[in-house]
C-alpha positions as CSV (number, residue, x, y, z in Angstrom):
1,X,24.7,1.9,6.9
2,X,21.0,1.8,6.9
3,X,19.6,-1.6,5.8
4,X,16.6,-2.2,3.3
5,X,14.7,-3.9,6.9
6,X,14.6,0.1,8.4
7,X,14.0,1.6,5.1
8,X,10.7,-0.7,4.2
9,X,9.6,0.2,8.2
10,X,5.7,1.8,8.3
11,X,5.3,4.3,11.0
12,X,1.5,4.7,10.0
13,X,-1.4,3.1,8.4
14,X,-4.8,3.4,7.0
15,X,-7.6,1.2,8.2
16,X,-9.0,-1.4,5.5
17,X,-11.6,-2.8,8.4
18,X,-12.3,-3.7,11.8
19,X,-12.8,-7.4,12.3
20,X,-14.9,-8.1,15.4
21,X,-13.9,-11.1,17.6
22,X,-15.8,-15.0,16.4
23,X,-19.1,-15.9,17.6
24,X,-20.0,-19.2,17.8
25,X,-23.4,-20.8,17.8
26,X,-22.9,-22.6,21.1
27,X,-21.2,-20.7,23.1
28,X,-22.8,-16.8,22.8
29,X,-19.7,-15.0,24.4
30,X,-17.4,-13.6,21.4
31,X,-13.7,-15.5,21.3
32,X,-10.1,-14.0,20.3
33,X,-9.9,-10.7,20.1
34,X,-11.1,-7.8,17.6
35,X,-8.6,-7.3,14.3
36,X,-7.8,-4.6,12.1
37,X,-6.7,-4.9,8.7
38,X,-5.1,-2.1,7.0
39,X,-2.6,-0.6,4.7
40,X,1.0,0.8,5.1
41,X,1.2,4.6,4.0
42,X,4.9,4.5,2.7
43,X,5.2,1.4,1.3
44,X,1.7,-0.2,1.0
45,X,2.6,-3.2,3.8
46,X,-0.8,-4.9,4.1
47,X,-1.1,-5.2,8.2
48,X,-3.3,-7.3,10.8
49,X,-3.2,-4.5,14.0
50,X,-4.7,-5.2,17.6
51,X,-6.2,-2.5,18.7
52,X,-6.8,-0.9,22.4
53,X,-9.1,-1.6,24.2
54,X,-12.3,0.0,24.1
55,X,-11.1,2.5,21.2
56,X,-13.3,2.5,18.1
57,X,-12.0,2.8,14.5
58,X,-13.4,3.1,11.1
59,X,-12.6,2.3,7.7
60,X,-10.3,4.9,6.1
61,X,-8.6,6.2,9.2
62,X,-5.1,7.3,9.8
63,X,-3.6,5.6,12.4
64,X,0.7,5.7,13.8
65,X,2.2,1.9,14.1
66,X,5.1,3.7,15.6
67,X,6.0,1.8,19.0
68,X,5.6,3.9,22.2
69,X,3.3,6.4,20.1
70,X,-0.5,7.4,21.2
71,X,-2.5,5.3,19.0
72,X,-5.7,3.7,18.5
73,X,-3.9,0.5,17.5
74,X,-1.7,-1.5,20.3
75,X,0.6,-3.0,18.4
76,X,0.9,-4.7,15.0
77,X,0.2,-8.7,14.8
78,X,1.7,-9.5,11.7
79,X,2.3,-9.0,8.2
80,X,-0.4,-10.1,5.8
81,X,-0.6,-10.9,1.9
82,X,-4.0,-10.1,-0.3
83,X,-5.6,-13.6,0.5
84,X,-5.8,-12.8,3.8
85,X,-8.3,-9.9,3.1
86,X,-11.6,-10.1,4.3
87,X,-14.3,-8.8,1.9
88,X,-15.1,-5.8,3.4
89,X,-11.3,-5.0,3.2
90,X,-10.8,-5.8,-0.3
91,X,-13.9,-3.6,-0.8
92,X,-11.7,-0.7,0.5
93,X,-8.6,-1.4,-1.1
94,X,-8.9,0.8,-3.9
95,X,-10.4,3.6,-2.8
96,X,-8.1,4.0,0.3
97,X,-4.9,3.2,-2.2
98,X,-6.5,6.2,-4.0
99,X,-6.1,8.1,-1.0
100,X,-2.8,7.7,-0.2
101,X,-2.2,8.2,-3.8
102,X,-4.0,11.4,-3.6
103,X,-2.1,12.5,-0.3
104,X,1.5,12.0,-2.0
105,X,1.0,12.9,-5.4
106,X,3.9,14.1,-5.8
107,X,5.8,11.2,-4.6
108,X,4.4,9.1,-7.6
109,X,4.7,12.4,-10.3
110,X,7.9,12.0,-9.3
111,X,7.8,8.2,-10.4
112,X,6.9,9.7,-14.3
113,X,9.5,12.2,-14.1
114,X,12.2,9.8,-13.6
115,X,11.1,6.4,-14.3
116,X,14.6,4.8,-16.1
117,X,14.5,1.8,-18.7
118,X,14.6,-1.9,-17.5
119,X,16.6,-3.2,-20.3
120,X,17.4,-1.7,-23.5
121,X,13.7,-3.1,-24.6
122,X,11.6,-2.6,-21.7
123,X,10.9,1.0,-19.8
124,X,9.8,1.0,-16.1
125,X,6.8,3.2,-17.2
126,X,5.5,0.1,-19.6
127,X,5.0,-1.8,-16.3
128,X,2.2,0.6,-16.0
129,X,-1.6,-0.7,-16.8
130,X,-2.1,0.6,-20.4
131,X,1.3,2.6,-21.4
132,X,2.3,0.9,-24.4
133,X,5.6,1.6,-26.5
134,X,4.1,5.0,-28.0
135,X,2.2,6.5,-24.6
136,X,5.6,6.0,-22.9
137,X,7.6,7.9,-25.6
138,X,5.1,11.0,-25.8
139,X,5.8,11.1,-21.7
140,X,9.3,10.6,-22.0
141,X,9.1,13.5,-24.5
142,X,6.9,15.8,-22.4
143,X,9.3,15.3,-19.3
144,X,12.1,16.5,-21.1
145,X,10.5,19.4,-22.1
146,X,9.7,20.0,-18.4
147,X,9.1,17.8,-15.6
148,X,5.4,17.3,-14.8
149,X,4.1,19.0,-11.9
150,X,0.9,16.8,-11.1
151,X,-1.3,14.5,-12.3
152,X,-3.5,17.0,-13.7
153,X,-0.3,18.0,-15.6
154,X,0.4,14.6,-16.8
155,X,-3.2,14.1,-18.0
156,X,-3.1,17.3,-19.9
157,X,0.3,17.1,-22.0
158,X,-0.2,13.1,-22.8
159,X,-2.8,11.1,-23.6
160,X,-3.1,9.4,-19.9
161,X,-6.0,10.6,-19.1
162,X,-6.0,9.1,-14.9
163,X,-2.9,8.8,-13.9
164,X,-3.8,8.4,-9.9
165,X,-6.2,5.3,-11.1
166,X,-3.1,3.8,-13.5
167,X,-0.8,3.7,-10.2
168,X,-3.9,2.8,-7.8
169,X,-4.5,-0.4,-10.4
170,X,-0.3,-1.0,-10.5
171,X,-0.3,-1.4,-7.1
172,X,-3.5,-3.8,-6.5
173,X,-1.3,-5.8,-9.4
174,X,1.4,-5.7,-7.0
175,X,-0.5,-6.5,-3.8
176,X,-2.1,-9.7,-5.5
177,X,1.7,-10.8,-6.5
178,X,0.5,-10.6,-10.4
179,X,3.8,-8.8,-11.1
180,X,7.3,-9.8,-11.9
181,X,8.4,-6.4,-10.2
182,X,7.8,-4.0,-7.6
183,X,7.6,-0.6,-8.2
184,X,5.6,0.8,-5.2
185,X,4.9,-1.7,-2.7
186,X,7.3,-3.5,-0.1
187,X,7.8,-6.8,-2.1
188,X,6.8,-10.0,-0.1
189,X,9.3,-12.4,1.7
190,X,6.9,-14.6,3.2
191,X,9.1,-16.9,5.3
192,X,11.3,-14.3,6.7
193,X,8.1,-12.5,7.6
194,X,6.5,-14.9,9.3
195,X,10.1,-15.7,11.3
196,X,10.0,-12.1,12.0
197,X,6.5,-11.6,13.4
198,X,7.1,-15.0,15.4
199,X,10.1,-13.3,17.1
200,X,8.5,-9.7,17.6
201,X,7.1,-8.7,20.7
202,X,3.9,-6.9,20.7
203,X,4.2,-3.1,21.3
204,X,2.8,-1.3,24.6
């Protein structure tokens, strides 16, 4: 039986940034190695990557984290929370959570067509910025009617006039640990992931 371990597993990743090795003011020869930050595609596992030698990335790119795959990444480090950002990754954040958004639409239409109820007072769809009690009855009611095809579909039958910028800012929330639940990102165990990474040994 497949465990949850296998089923949070990235096999790629976007680039946040590329974080060249330190320089320090007495000693001009760069120390440690260069880091790249970046995001998980399936479940939106924030990442520090080493990667090859020699091999340039940018901001935005696709990579594969899969072991024993052509990459331009060697092997993943560790996993990392939001603190652990540098600026020029949380500068990306949202527009490259837009684009992942954007690449699996229907993954997250999906999410709108069959979003259940938490409790008999509370809907997973209210856990969405700015769907109150009477937004999420108007798209329960539309979905019945038919299931929404796209987000352009959802815009036009409700009054939710982004939907790809609702989910992008749910799952910020959720990368900053302002939630109580997870809906779309792997949720963090921050002891057991640093046991794990510890134990891990690099990929060639």
């Amino acid at each position: 039986m497949e465990g949850t371990q296998n089923r949070m597993f990235e096999t790629h990743a976007y680039i946040l940034s590329v974080v060249p090795p330190k320089e320090y003011l007495r000693d001009s020869r760069p120390r440690g190695d260069t880091i790249v930050q970046g995001i998980g595609e399936t479940h939106f596992t924030l990442l520090e990557m080493i990667p090859q030698r020699g091999v340039k990335s940018h901001p935005q790119e696709r990579v594969s984290i899969q072991r024993n795959s052509s990459s331009k990444i060697d092997h993943v480090k560790r996993r990392i929370f939001y603190e652990d950002l540098v600026p020029e990754s949380v500068a990306e954040l949202s527009l490259v959570i837009e684009i992942i958004v954007t690449k699996h639409e229907h993954k997250f239409v999906q999410f709108f067509n069959e979003a259940s109820p938490i409790t008999t007072r509370m809907h997973s769809l209210q856990l969405l910025p700015g769907i109150g009690q009477t937004l999420m009855w108007a798209i329960l009611e539309e979905r019945k009617r038919e299931p929404f095809k796209s987000f352009e579909d959802i815009a036009a039958r409700t009054k939710l006039q982004n939907p790809k910028k609702v989910i992008t800012a749910r799952i910020i929330d959720e990368l900053k640990e302002e939630v109580k639940r997870w809906l779309f990102v792997r949720p963090p165990k921050r002891d057991e992931e640093e046991k794990n990474h510890r134990d891990r040994p690099p990929r060639r």
